[in-house]
N, C-alpha and C positions, 0 to 999 in steps of 0.2 A: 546505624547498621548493626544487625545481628550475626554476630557469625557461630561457626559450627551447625547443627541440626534446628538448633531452638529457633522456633518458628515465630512469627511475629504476633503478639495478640494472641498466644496457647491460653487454652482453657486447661481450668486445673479438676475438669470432671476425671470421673472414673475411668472412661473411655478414652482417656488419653496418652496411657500405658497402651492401648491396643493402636492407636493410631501412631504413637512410635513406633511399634513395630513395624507396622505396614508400612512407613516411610522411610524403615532401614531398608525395607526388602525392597523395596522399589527400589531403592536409591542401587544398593546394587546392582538388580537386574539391571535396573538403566547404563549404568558404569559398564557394563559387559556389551551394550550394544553401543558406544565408542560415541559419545555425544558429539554433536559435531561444533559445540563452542563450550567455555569454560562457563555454563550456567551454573548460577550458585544455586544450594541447596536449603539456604535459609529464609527466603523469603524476600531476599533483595532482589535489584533489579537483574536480568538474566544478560549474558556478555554478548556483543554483538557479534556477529558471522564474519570474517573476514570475504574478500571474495573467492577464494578457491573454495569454499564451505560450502557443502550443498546445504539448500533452505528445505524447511521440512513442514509438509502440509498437514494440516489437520482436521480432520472434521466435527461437526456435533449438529447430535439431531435430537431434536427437540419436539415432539408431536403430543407429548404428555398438556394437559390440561398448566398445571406447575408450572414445568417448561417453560411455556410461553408466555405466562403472567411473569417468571424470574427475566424472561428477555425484555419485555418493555419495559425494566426498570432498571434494565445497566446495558442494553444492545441497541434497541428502539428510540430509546430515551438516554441522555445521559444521567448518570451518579451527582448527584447535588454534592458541588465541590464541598461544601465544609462536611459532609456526610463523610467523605474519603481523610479530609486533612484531622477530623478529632479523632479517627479511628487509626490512626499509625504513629509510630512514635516519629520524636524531633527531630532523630537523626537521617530521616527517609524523605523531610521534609525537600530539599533538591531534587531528588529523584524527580518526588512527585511532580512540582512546577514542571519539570521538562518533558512528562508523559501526558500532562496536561496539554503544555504546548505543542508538542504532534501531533496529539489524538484529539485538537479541537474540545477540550471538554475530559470528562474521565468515564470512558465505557471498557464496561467489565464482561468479562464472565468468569465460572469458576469451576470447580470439579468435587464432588463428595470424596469423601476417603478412604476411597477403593486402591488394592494395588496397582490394577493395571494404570486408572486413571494417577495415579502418583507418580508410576515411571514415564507416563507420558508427557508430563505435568514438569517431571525434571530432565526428560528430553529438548522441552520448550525454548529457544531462544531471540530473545531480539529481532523483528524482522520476520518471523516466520509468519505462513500464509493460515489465516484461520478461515474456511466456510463455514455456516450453520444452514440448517436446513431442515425443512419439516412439508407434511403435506407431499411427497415427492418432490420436491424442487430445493436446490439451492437458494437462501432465502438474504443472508447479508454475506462480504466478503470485506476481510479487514486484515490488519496485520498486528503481529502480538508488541507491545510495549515494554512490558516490564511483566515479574511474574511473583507474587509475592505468597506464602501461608498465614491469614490473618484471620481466625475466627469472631473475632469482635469484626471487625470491617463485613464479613459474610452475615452475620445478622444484622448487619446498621443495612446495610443494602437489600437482601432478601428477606428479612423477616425474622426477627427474635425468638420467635416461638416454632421455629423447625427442627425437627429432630434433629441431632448430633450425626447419624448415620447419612443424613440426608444434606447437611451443610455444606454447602459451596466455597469450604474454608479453602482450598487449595484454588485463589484466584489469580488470573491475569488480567492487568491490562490490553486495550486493545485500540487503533489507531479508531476514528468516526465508521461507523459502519456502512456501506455501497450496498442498499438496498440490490437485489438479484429478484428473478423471477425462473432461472432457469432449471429445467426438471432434470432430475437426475440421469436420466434416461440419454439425453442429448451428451452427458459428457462419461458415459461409459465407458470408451476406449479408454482413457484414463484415471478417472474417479470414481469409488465406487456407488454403489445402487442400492445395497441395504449397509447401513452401520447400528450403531448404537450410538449410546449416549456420547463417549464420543473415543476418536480412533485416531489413527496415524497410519497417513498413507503409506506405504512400504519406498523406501528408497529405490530402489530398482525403477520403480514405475516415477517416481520424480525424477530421476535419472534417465528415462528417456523420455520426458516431456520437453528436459532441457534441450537435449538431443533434436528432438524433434522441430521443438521452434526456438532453441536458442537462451532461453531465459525462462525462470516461472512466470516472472512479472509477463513476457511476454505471450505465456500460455493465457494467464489468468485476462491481459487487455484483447485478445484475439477471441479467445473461449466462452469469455464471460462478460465483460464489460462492454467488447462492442456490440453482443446480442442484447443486454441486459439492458443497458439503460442507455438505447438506443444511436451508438455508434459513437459517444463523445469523443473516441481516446481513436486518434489520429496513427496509426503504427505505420510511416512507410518505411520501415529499415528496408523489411521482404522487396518491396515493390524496387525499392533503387538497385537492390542486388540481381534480381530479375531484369529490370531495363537493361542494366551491363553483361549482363551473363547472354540477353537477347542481342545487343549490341555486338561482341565480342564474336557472335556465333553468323550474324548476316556479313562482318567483316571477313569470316574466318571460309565461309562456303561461298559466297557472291561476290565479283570481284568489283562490282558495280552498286554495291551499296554502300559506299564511302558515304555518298550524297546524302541518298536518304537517310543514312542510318545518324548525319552529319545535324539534319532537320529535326530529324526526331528527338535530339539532343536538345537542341533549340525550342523546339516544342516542351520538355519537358521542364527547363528553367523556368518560361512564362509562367508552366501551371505552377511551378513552385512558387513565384514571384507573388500569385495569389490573384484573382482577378481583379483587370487591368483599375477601374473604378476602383475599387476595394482600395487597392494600395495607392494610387493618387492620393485619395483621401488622407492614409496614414500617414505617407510622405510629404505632405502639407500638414498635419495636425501634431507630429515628431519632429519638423522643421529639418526632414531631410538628414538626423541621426539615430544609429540606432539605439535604441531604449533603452539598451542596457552598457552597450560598451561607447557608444556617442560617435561610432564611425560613422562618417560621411562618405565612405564608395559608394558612389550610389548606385554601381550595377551590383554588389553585392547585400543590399538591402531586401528585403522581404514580406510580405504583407502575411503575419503568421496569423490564423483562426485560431482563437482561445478553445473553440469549442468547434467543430468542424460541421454543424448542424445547429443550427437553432432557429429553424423556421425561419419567417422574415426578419428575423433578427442577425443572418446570420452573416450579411455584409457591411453593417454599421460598423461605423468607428471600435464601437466597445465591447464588440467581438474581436476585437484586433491586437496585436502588439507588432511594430514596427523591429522585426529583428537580423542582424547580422544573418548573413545563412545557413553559417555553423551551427549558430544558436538555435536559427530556426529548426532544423533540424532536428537539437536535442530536445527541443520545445517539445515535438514531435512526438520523440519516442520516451516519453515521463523525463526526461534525465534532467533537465530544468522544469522549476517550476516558482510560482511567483508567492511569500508571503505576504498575505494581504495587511495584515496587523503592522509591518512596518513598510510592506511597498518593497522589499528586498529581493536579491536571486537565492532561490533555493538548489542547492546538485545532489544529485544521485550518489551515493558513499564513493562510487567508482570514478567519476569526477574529480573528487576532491584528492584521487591520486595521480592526477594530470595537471597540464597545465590552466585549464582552468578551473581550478581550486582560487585563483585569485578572482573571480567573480564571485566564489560566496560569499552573500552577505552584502554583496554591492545593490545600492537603491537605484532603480527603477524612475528613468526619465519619462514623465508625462507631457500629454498637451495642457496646455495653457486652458481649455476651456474644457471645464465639466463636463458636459456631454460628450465630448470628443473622448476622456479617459476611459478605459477597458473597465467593464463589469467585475468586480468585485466577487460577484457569486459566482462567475463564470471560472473566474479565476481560482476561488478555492476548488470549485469541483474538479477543474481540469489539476489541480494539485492532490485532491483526493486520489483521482483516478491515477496516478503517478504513484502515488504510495510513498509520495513524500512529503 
């Protein structure tokens, strides 16, 4: 780890008197607008957001010829890990492994040595929402990792021979990138329509995205993920709160809808339960527990869809996990999500300050027969789409 200013991997050009400069003035400027977590300034990894921390969006748009050649070689594509691990010193070497390991690989992007982008750069923390975009349209959505200044690592990845003004020395990591398709135009009300290279949404306007739907994450699965790549990400928090809010309200004017409203309750466990076939299935191929905690209630068992759409594929076994309802649930809304590399439960940071923190990390009971076990790729996507 490098501490103070000195940047990781500093070149000893000429230009490097001018680009400490610009990275004191950032750093101040930035220090005045109250960063919302204890990001470090030297190139380490950046401190995570607690949850009272509002998360802070970012844009970059890319339409440049350059652009988009630097994107499929650290956005599109990942960073050829020994590319990353010769280019950082020994002491960064953990970091990396573990930015490795959430980001499925190591994708980048980075920033030239401009002020604004510097203060933006040390605004950056752990967890924050990156879009990129070109052409009109929001084009990948990912989350930042780690944030490092490494001008050796900025040529091993873009190109040796770029100018100094032009180096993407001020880089971040960033979690696998969710391909988007959606035009700018569609998310207006919130995000803007022309940027530059790249910006930072104004807190006010994250601040009533949260307002609005409760979460970023949950803007971003509503907004973007389920137009985007065609509905994977399951969100009924809305819908359950709606049912009781509709519930509460035929109770509350009709005094005769005890019954119905009584059905309708009933009605909706079924569809939770998952259709009827569907969970037979599972409940014979999980041997009647659930997958992850091994209860056998079996009226509170679940027949949960990994992926809530996959064509004819989307009542098989291996679209499926056999889960408790709670769980089902948070399956649901990202808060769990399954490691495929060990077969483990993944939680949401907010989890793990509950009581079931004692499920992370816990492995994932299967069936007995291949075909019967959950897809694999279904599985990371639906943990991509979670953002965890």
């Amino acid at each position: 780890m490098h501490s103070g200013l000195a940047p990781e991997g500093a070149s000893t050009a000429p230009h490097k008197a001018r680009n400490d400069n610009r990275f004191a003035a950032a750093v101040t400027r930035a220090k005045r607008c109250k960063p919302a977590d204890s990001c470090q300034t030297s190139g380490r990894e950046s401190g995570t957001r607690t949850r009272l921390q509002m998360p802070r969006i970012f844009v970059a748009g890319g339409d440049s010829p350059q652009d988009r050649n630097d994107a499929e070689k650290s956005v599109v594509h990942p960073v050829d890990r020994q590319t990353v691990i010769r280019n950082f010193s020994d002491s960064t070497y953990p970091e990396l492994i573990e930015i490795e390991r959430h980001g499925h690989g190591f994708f980048a992007w980075g920033l030239p040595p401009q002020e604004a982008h510097i203060e933006n750069w040390f605004l950056m923390g752990k967890g924050d929402f990156l879009l990129m975009g070109h052409k009109g349209a929001y084009r990948h959505y990912s989350r930042v990792l780690g944030r490092y200044q490494n001008e050796r690592a900025a040529r091993a990845i873009w190109g040796e021979d770029v100018p100094a003004e032009d180096l993407r020395q001020y880089l971040f990591f960033i979690s696998e990138p969710i391909p988007l398709g959606q035009p700018y135009a569609a998310l207006a009300d919130y995000l803007p329509q022309n940027f530059g290279e790249f910006e930072r949404v104004d807190d006010a306007v994250v601040k009533r995205m949260e307002m609005d739907y409760g979460s970023v994450e949950r803007f971003v699965r509503q907004r973007l993920l389920t137009n985007s790549a065609g509905g994977p990400m399951l969100d009924i928090s809305g819908m359950i709160q709606l049912s009781e809010r509709e519930l509460a309200r035929l109770q509350a004017f009709d005094p005769d809808s005890g019954k119905s409203g009584r059905n309708q309750v009933i009605e909706n466990i079924l569809r939770r339960r998952g259709h009827p076939a569907f969970r037979q299935q599972l409940l014979a191929a999980y041997e009647y527990r659930c997958a992850l905690t091994n209860s056998n209630a079996l009226d509170a068992l679940e027949a949960a869809y990994i992926l809530p759409y996959r064509g004819k594929f989307t009542h098989e076994p291996s679209n499926g996990l056999l889960l408790r309802s709670d769980l089902h649930t948070l399956f649901d809304l990202g808060k769990l999500a399954v490691d495929t590399r060990t077969m483990t439960a993944v939680m949401a940071d907010d989890l793990l300050e509950s009581s079931y923190k004692l499920l992370a990390g816990r492995p994932l009971r299967f069936p007995k027969s291949p075909e019967l076990r959950p897809s694999t790729e279904a599985l990371d996507l639906h943990r991509r789409l979670a953002g965890l």
